[in-house]
N, C-alpha and C positions, 0 to 999 in steps of 0.2 A: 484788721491784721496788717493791712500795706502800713497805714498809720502809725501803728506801732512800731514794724521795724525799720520805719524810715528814724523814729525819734533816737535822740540821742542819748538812750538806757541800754548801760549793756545787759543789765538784768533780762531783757526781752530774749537773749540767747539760753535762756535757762526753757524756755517752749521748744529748744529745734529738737531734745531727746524725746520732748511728748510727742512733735508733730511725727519723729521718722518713728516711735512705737507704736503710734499710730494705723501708721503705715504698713508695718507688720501685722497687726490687728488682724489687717482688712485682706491683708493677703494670706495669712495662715488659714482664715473662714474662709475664703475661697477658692483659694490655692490656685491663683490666678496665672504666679509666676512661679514654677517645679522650680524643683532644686536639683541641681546637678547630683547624681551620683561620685562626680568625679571633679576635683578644681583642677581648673589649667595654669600652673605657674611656670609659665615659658620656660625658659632653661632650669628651673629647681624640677621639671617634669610634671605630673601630673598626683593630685593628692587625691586617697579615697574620702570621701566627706564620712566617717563611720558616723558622728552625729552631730548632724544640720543645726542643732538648736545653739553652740556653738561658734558653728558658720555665720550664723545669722548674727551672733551677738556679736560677734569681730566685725563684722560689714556695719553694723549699729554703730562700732565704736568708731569703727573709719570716717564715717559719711559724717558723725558727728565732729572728727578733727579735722577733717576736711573744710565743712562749712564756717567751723569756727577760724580755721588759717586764713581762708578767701577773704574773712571779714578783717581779721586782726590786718593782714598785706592792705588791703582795703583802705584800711581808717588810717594806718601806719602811715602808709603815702601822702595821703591827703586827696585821694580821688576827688571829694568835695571840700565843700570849707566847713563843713561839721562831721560828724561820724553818724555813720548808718549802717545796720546791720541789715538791710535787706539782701545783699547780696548771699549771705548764707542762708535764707530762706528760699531764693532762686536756686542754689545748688539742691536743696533739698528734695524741693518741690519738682524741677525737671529730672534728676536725675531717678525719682521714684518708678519713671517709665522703662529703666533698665534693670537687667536681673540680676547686676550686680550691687545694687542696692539690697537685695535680699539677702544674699550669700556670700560670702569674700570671694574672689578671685588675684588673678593676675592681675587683670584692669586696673581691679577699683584701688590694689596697692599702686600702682602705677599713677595712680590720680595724686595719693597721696606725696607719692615723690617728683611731682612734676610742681605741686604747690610749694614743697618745700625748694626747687628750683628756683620758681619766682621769686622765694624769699631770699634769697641770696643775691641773684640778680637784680631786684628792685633795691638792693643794698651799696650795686655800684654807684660808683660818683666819677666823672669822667675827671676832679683834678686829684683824688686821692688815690693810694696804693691798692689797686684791685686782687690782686693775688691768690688772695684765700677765698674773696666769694667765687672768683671764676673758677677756682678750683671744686669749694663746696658745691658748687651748683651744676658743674659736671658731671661731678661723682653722686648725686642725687640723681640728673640725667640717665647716667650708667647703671645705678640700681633700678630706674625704673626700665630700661631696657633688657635688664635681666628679667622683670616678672613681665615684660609684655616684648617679647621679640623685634616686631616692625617698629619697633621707637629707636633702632639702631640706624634707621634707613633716613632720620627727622634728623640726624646728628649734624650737619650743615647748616639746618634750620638753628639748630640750639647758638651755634657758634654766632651766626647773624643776631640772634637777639642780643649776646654777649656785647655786637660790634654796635650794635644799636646806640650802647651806654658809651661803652666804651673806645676808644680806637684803636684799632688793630695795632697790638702789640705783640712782635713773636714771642716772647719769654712766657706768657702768661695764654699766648694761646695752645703753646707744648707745655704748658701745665697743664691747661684746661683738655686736649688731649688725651693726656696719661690718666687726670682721672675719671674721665668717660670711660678707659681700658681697665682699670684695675676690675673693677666689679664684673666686666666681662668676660676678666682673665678668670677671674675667680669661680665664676656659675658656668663658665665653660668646660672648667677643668673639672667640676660635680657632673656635668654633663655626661662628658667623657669617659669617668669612672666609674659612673653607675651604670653608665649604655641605655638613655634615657633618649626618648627622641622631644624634637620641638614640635607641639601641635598649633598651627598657625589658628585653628578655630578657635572662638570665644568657647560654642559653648556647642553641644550638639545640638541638632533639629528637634524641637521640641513639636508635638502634634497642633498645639493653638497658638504657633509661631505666627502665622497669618494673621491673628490678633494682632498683635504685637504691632506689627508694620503698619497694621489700619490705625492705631493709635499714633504710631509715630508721623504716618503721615497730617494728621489730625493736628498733633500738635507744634509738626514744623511749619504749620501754618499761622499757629497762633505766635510762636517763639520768631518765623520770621517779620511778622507785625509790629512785636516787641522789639526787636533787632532795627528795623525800619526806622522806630519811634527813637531810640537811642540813639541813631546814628546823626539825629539831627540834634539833640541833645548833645552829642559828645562835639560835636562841631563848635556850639557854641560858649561849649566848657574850653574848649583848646585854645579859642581866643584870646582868651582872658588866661590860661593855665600856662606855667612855667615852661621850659623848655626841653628840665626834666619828665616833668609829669607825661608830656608829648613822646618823647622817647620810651618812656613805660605803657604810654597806650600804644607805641608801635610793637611790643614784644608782644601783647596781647594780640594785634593783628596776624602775629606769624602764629601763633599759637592756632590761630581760629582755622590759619589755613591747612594747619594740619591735623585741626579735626574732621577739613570738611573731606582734607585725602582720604584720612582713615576711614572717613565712614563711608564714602563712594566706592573706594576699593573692597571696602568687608562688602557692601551691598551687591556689587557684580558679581566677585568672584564665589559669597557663601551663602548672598541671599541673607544675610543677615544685616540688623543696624545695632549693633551694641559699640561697635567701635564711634559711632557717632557720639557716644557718650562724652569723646573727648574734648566737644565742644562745649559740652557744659561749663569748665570749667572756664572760658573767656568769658563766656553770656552772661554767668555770673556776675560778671564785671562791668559788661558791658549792658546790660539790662537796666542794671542799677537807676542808671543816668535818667531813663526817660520816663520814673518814676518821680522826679526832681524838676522836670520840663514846668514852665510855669501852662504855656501851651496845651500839651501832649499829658502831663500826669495825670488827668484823668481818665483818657483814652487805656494808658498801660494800664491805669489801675483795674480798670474793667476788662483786659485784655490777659490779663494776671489770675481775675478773681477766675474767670473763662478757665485758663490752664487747670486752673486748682480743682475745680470742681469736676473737671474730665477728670484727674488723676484720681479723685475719688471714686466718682460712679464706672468709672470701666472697671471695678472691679463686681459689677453686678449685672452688667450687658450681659 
């Protein structure tokens, strides 16, 4: 499988809608991970799920746009000097340990408009006219902070990766600004009109939540191995890698750090780890590399097939 979406067929993305139906399979037969009664979309309020089957296939359609953007941002760049679609098979694959994976939420639309960020911002060039992706990639910012609340509080961070590319320019940073605001203006004033309140939880306490955490600790051991493995991987891509490319893997480092906030702050305050899901989406990226390691690629690979096969059998534990 690593094999496969290391080579360079995109045909190999036509497996990620079997891998995540898969995945539904296994969780409908055992009903490992409930479904909410209720979706939380932060300021749109909160939706009844009348029927789940639905739910599910929106959350199917997302996680599949999702992994296929990671890949496309991926290859677009030039991460390596060939194209590999593994990266969307890591989004798959880790993200299957959250329950947003099964169901839509606020989150997992949030995932999707945080990729489409990146696309915008991996699109700046620090000697051309930035204008419209600072602004597109704000205003994606801004949508995703309407379906997930605490992504208003990262807004500082966003602007840093902007500064990353680019340099600090005021015209374009009170663009970037206003369209952070617009979308906020807009879900705030639905807010306000309907008399909806903000629910900060992902998701309510579910009874085999304890589960959950045993797996997640389970496999932030295996994901920080992998992470370990890339890091020396990525060292020695940056060497030899452009100056831009260097600046794109610094956005990714802020990204990282603000999934590891999210997910330590959801963990003290709710006891939950679903906000950790945020880091999925750098690891994706950064996982990739030490798949590539001439070293270390066999160690990920075996560190990989490890992830994969938990994410299987914990639904039979």
């Amino acid at each position: 499988m690593v094999k496969l979406f290391l080579g360079n067929r995109a045909g190999v993305l036509l497996l990620i809608p079997i891998i995540i139906y898969g995945y539904f399979l296994l969780n409908q037969h055992t009903e490992y991970y409930t479904y909410n009664a209720i979706t939380n979309l932060g300021f749109w309020g909160k939706s009844v799920v009348l029927f789940p089957e639905i739910a599910s296939i929106s959350a199917a359609v997302l996680i599949c746009f999702n992994a296929f953007g990671i890949s496309w941002i991926y290859n677009t760049n030039e991460f390596f000097d060939r194209n590999s679609y593994m990266s969307s098979l890591l989004y798959v694959v880790l993200m299957s340990f959250y329950h947003s994976f099964y169901s839509i939420d606020g989150l997992l639309i949030a995932h999707s408009c945080i990729i489409l960020m990146l696309f915008q911002f991996f699109k700046l060039n620090q000697n051309k006219d930035g204008r419209r992706n600072v602004f597109n990639g704000l205003f994606f910012a801004g949508v995703a902070a309407t379906f997930h609340p605490p992504m208003i509080l990262v807004f500082p961070f966003v602007l840093i990766m902007v500064w990353n590319v680019r340099p600090f320019i005021f015209r374009e940073t009170i663009l970037g600004i206003i369209a952070f605001l617009v979308p906020l203006i807009y879900a705030g004033t639905y807010l306000w009109y309907y008399g909806n309140a903000i629910e900060l939880k992902v998701l309510e306490q579910t009874t085999s939540y304890t589960n959950k955490q045993t797996d997640f600790l389970v496999t932030a051991v295996l994901f920080t191995l992998l992470f370990l493995l890339s890091i020396v991987s990525i060292r020695g891509r940056m060497q030899t890698s452009s100056i831009r490319l260097k600046k794109l893997v610094r956005i990714l480092y802020w990204l990282l750090l603000i999934g590891i906030l999210f997910g330590v702050v959801d963990f003290i305050i709710y006891r939950q780890i679903e906000r950790f899901s945020f880091l999925m989406l750098p690891l994706s990226f950064f996982l990739t590399f030490s798949f590539v390691h001439k070293t270390f690629g066999l160690m990920a690979s075996v560190l990989f097939y490890l992830t994969f096969t938990y994410s299987i059998i914990k639904y039979f534990i």
